[in-house]
C-alpha positions as CSV (number, residue, x, y, z in Angstrom):
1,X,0.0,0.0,0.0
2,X,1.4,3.6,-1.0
3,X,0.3,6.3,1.5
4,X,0.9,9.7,1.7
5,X,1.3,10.8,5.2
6,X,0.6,15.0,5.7
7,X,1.7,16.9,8.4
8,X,3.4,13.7,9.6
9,X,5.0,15.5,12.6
10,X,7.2,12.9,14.4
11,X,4.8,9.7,13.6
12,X,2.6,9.1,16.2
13,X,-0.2,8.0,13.6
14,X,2.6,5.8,11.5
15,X,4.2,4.0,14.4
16,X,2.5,0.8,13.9
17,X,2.4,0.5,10.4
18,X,4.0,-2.2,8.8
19,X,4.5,-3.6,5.3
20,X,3.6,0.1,3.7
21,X,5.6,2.3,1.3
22,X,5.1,6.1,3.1
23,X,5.9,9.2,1.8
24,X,5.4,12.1,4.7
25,X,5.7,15.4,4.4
26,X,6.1,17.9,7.3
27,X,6.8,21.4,6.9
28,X,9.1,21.8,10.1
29,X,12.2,20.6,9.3
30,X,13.3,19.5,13.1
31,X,10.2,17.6,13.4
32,X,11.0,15.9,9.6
33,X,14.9,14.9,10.7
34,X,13.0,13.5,13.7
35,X,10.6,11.7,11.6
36,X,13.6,10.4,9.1
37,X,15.4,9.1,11.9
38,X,12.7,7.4,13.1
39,X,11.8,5.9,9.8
40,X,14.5,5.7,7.7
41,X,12.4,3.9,5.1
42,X,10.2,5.9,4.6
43,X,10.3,9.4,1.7
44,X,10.5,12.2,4.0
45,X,9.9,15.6,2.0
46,X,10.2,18.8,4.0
47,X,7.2,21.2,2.4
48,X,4.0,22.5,2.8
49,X,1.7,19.1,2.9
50,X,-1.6,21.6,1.5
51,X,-0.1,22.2,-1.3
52,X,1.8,19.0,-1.5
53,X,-2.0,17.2,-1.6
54,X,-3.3,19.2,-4.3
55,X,-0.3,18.2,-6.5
56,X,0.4,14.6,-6.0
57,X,-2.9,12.9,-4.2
58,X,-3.6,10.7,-7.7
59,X,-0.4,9.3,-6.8
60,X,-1.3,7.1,-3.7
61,X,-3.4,4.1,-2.5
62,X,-4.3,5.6,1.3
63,X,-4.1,9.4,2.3
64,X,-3.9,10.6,5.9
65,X,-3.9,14.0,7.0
66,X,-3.6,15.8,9.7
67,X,-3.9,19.7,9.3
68,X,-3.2,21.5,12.2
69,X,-5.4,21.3,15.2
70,X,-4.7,24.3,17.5
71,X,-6.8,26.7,15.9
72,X,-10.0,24.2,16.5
73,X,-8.6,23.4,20.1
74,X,-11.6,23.3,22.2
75,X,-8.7,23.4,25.4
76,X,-7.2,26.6,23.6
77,X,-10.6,28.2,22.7
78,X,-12.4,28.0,26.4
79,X,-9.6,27.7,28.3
80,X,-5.8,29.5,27.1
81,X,-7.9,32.4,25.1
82,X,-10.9,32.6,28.3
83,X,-8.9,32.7,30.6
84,X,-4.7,32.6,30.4
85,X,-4.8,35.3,27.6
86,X,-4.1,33.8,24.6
87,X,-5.0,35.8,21.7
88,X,-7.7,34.6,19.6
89,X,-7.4,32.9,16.2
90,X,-9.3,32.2,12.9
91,X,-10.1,28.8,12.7
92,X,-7.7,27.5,10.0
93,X,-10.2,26.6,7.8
94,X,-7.6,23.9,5.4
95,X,-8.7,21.5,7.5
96,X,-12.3,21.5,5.8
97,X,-10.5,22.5,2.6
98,X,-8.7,19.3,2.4
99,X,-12.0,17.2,3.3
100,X,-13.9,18.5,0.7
101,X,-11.2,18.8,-1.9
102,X,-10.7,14.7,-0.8
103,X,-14.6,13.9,-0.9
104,X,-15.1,15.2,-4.4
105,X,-11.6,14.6,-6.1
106,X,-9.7,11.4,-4.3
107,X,-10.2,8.2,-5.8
108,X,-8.2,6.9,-3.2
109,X,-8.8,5.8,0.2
110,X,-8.2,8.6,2.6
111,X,-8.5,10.3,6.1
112,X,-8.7,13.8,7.3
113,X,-8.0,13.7,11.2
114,X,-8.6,16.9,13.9
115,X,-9.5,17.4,17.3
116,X,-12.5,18.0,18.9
117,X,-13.4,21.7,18.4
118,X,-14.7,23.9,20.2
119,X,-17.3,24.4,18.0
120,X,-20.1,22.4,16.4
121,X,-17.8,20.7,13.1
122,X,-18.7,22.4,10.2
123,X,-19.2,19.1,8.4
124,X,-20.0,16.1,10.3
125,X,-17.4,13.1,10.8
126,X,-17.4,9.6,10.2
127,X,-16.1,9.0,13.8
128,X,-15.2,10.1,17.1
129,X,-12.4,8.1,18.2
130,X,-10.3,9.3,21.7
131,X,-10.3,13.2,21.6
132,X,-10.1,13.0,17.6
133,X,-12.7,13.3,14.7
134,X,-12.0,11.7,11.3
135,X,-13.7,12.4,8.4
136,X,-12.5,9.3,5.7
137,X,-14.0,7.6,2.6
138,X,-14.2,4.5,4.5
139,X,-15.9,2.6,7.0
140,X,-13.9,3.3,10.8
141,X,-15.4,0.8,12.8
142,X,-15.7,2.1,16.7
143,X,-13.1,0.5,19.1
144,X,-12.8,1.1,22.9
145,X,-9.1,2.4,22.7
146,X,-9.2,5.3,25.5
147,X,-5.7,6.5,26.3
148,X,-3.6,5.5,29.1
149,X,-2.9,9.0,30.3
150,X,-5.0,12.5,30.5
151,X,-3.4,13.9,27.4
152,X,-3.8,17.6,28.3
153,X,-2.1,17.3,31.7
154,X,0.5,14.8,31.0
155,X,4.1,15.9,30.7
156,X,7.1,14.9,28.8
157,X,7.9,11.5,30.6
158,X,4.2,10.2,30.5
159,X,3.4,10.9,26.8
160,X,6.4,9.4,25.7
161,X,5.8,6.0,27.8
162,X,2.4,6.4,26.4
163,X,3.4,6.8,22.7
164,X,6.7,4.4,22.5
165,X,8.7,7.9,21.9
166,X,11.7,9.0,23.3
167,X,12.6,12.1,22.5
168,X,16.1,13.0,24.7
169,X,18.7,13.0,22.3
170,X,16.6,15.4,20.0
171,X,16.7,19.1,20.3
172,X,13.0,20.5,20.3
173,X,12.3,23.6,21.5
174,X,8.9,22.3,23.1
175,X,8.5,18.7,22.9
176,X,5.4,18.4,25.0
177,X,3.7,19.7,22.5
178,X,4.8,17.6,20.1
179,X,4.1,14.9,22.0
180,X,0.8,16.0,22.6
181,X,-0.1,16.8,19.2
182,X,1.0,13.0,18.1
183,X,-1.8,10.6,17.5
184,X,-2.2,7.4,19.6
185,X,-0.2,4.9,17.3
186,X,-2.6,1.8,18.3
187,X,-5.6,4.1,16.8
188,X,-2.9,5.0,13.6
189,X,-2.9,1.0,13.5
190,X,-6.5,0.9,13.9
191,X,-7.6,3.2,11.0
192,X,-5.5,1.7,8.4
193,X,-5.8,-1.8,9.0
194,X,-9.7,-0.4,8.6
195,X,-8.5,0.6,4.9
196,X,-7.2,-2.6,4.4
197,X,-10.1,-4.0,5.6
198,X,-12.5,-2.2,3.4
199,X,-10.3,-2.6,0.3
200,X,-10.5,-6.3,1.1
201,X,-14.6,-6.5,1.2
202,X,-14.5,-4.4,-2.1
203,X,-12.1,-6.5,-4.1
204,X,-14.0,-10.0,-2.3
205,X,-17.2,-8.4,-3.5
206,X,-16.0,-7.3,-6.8
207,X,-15.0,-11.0,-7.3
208,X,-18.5,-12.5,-6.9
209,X,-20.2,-9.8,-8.6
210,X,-17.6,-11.1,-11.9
211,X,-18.7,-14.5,-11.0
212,X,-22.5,-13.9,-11.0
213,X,-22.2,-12.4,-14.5
């Protein structure tokens, strides 16, 4: 399977995968090295992944992306910008972009993964899985896979124990966050071995549909 992996950060989503051909893309180029060192077998191309999806999504079997989340933080909405002060932000709106450019253009499989907002989602998602949405092409079948730790209270020892990442010998300027911002690898695992399940049940069906004729 040939996936494109957007805003691929240091992995969290990929972790698990096995028997894949990735190509990730990640605009930070400290989080990309971290990425490459993690997976050296995967294409690692440092660039904007918005743009890098309009050019080259006919090119792949599976797409995940993950436009940034902040923005539609429900945490940073009614708590950092209520209360702590943090100025207030337009809602990146790529993130529904990319889900309707996918919907309408994609005729591969693909997800579009976000954070619960901290407003009602402007189009409705497949799934609610953890603290994430996912909007996808494809049936996500519901799993009981609520994390170890509270996410937005859990420092720099926890998430890594909880994510299988070690991140000490990497200089980061604040590596909580980018642990916080990774997604559980188990639930990576668990939405594309859904893909593969679904492309499975298609080609099985296909198959007696040719025999019936």
């Amino acid at each position: 399977m040939k996936i494109l992996n957007l805003y691929a950060g240091i992995g969290g989503n990929r972790k698990n995968w096995t028997a894949v051909s990735v190509t990730a893309v990640e605009f930070d180029p400290v989080l990309a090295a971290v990425y490459a060192e993690r997976f050296p077998e995967d294409t690692v191309i440092v660039d904007d992944a918005h743009q890098y999806l309009l050019d080259h999504y006919k090119e792949y079997d599976f797409i995940w992306s993950s436009p940034p989340c902040q923005s539609h933080s429900s945490f940073r909405q009614n708590i950092c910008v209520r209360y702590r002060g943090t100025p207030a932000a337009y809602p990146d709106m790529r993130l529904y972009q990319e889900i309707l450019f996918l919907r309408h253009n994609a005729r591969c499989l693909w997800t579009v993964e976000n954070v619960k907002p901290y407003y009602g989602p402007l189009i409705e998602p497949e799934i609610v899985l953890q603290r994430h949405l996912f909007w996808s092409n494809f049936q996500i079948p519901n799993a009981d896979m609520q994390p170890k730790i509270k996410i937005r209270s859990a420092q720099i020892p926890d998430l890594e124990q909880a994510f299988g990442f070690s991140l000490r010998e990497f200089k980061i300027k604040n590596k909580r966050q980018v642990l916080r911002n990774c997604v559980d690898p188990k639930l990576g695992l668990h939405i594309l071995e859904s893909a593969k399940a679904f492309i499975q049940q298609t080609c099985k069906n296909t198959a007696i549909e040719n025999q019936l004729k």
